[in-house]
C-alpha positions in Angstrom: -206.4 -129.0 106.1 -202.9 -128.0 107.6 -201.8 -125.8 104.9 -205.2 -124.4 104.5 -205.3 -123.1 108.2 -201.6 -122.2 108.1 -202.1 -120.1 104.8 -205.3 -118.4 105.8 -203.9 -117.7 109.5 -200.7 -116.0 107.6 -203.1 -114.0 104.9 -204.6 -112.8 108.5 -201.2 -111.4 109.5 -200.5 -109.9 106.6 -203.6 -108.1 106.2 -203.3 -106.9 110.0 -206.5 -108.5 110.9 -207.3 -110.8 114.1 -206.7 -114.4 114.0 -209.8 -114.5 116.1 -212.4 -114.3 112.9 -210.4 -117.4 111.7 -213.1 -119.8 113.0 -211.8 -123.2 112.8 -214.0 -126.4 113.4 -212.9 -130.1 114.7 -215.4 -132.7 113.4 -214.8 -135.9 114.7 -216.3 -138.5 113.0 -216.6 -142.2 112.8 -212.8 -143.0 111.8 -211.5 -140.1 113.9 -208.3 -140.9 115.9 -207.0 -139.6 119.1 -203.5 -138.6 117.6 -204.8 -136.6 114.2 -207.6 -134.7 116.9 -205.4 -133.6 119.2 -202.9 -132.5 116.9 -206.0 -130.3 114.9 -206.9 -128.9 118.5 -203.2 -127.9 119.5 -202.7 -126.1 115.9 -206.1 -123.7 116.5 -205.1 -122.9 120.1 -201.5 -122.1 119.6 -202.7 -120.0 116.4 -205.1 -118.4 118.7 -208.3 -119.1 116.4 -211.6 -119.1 117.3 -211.8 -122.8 117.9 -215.0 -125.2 117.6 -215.7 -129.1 118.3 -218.8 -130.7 116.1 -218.9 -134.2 116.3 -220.4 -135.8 112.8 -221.1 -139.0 114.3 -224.7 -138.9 115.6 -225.6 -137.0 112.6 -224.4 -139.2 110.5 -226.0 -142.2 112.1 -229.0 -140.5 111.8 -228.6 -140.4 108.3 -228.0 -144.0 108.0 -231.1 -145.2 109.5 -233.3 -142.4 107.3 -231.6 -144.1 104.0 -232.0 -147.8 105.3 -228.2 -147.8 105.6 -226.7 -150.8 107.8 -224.3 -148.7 109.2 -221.4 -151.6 109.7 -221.1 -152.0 106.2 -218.0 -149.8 105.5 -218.6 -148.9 102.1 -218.5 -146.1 99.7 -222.1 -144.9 101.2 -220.3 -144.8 104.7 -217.8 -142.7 104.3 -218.8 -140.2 101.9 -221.8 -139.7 104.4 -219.3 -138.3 106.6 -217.3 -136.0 104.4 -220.7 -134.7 103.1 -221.8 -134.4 107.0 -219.0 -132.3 107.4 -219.4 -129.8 104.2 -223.3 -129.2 105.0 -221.6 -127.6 108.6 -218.9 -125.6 106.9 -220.8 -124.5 104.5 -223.6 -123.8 107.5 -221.5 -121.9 109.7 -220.2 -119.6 106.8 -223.7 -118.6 106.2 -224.3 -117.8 110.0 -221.0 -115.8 110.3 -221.1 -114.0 106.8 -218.1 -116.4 106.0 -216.0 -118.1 103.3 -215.5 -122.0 103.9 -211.5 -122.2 102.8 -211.2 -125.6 100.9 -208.5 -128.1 102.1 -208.3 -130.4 98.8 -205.1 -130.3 96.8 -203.8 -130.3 93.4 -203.0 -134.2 93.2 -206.3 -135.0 94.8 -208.7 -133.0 92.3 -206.7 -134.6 89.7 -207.0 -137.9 91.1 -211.0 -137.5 91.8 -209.6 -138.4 95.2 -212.0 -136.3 97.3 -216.3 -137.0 97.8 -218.4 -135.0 95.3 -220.6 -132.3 97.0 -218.0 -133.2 100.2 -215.0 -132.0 100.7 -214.4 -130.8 96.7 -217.0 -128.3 97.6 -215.6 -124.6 99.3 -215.9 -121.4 98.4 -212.2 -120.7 97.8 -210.0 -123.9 97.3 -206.5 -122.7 98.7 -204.3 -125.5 97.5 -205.8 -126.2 94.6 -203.2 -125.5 92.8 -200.7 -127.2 95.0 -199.5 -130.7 94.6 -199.9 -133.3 97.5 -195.5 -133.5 97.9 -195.2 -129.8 98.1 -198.2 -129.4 100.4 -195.7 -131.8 102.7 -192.5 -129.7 101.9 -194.2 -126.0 103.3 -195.7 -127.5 106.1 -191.9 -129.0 107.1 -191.0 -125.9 105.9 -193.3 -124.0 108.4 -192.2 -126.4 111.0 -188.4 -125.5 110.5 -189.0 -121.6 110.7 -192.0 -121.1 113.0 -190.8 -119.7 116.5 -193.8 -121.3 118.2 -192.4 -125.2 119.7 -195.7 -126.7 120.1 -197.0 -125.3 116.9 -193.7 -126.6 115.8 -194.1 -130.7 117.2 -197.6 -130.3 116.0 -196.9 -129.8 112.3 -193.6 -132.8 112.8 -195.9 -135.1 113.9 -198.7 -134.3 110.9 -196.0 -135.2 108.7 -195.0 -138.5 110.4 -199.1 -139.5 110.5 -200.1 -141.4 107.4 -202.2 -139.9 104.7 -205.5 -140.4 105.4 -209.4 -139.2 105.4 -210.2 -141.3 108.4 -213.3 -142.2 106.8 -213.2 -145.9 108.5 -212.8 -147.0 111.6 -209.5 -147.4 113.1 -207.8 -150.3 114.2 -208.0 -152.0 117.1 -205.1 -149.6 118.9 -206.7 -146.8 117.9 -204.5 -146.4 115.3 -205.5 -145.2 111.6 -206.5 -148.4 109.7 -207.2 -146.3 106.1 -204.1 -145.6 104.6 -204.6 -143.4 101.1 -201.4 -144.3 99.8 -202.1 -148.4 100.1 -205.2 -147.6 98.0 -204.1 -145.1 95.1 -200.1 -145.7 95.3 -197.3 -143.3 96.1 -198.2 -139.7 95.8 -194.6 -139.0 94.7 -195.8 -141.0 91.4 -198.6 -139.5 91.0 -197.2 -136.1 91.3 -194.5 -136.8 88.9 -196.8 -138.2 86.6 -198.7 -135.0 87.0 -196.3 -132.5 86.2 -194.7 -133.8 83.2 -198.3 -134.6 81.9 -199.2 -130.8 82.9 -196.2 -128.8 82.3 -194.6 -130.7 79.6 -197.4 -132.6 77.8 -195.3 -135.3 77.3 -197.2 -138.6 76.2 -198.0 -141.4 78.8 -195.5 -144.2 77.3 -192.3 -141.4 77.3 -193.6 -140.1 81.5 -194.0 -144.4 82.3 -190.3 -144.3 80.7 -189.1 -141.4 82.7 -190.6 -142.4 85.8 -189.3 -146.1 85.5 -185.4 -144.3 85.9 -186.5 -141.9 88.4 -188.2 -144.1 90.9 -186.2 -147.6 89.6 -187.7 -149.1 93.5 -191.3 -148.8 92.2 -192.6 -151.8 90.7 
């Protein structure tokens, strides 16, 4: 969701038109925590976006009780009730504003199937599709590095330093994030290296596993 509101704020520049009609919504949810919020709020003020908070959390406890849904079991059902909460809104507002909802999944996740169908793998124009999870890191360091803006700046450093995660479960008991993508799937380096010689190459699964076991010799 970083590079997606850093593209679309620079295709705003370029085009000469006010980042004002950027309008970008906060929806904190049941997994929510106070560092990834804050940073989301600091990066649509100093961008100087129209900038809107929509908590997902009554809504979505709402939605447990209509379904029967016991809502501290943490399972599949609870947390893509949340990314789905949160599409029906984008998706909502664009309607009420004449808008496009601007898509934040990337290149590794839609190959993985790491997103929530008819959640976020839903938009109506998928910016970083195209982009791999390990570059999407690289231009927003990149951004860091050359942006004049400081806060914008210790924002985007601090992104980078947070672990990968949908904040889909609760956090821990410091209010730090307890769902950690990478734990679950593996390295996105691997996958993304898997991924490109797969895509660009078309080279067979045994001779990538080969190539990948002397590029990453750490990996297990």
């Amino acid at each position: 969701s970083t590079l997606a509101l850093l593209v679309t704020a620079g295709a705003f520049h370029i085009l000469g038109l006010p980042e004002k009609n950027i309008i970008g919504i906060t929806m904190p949810g049941l997994g929510t925590t106070k560092r990834t919020h804050q940073n989301a709020v600091t990066l649509m003020q100093e961008l100087c976006i129209t900038t809107r908070e929509i908590s997902i959390v009554e809504a979505c406890m709402q939605h447990f009780r209509d379904i029967g849904h016991d809502a501290s079991v943490h399972d599949v059902t609870f947390e893509n009730t949340q990314a789905r909460e949160r599409t029906q809104i984008l998706m909502d507002v664009a309607n009420q504003e004449g808008g496009l909802v601007i898509g934040t999944g990337d290149l590794s996740e839609l190959a993985l199937g790491w997103c929530t169908y008819n959640g976020d793998h839903m938009s109506n124009y998928a910016v970083n599709a195209g982009v791999p999870k390990s570059l999407v890191r690289h231009l927003v360091s990149w951004y860091s590095e050359t942006t004049k803006n400081e806060r914008v700046a210790e924002a985007l450093r601090d992104i980078l330093e947070t672990p990968i995660s949908p904040e889909l479960l609760p956090a821990d008991k410091d209010g730090h994030i307890a769902q950690k993508t990478e734990e679950t799937i593996g390295p996105y380096d691997l996958h993304d290296f898997f991924l490109y010689h797969m895509v660009r190459h078309g080279f067979s699964p045994a001779k990538i596993l080969k190539l990948a076991t002397l590029a990453f010799p750490s990996y297990p």
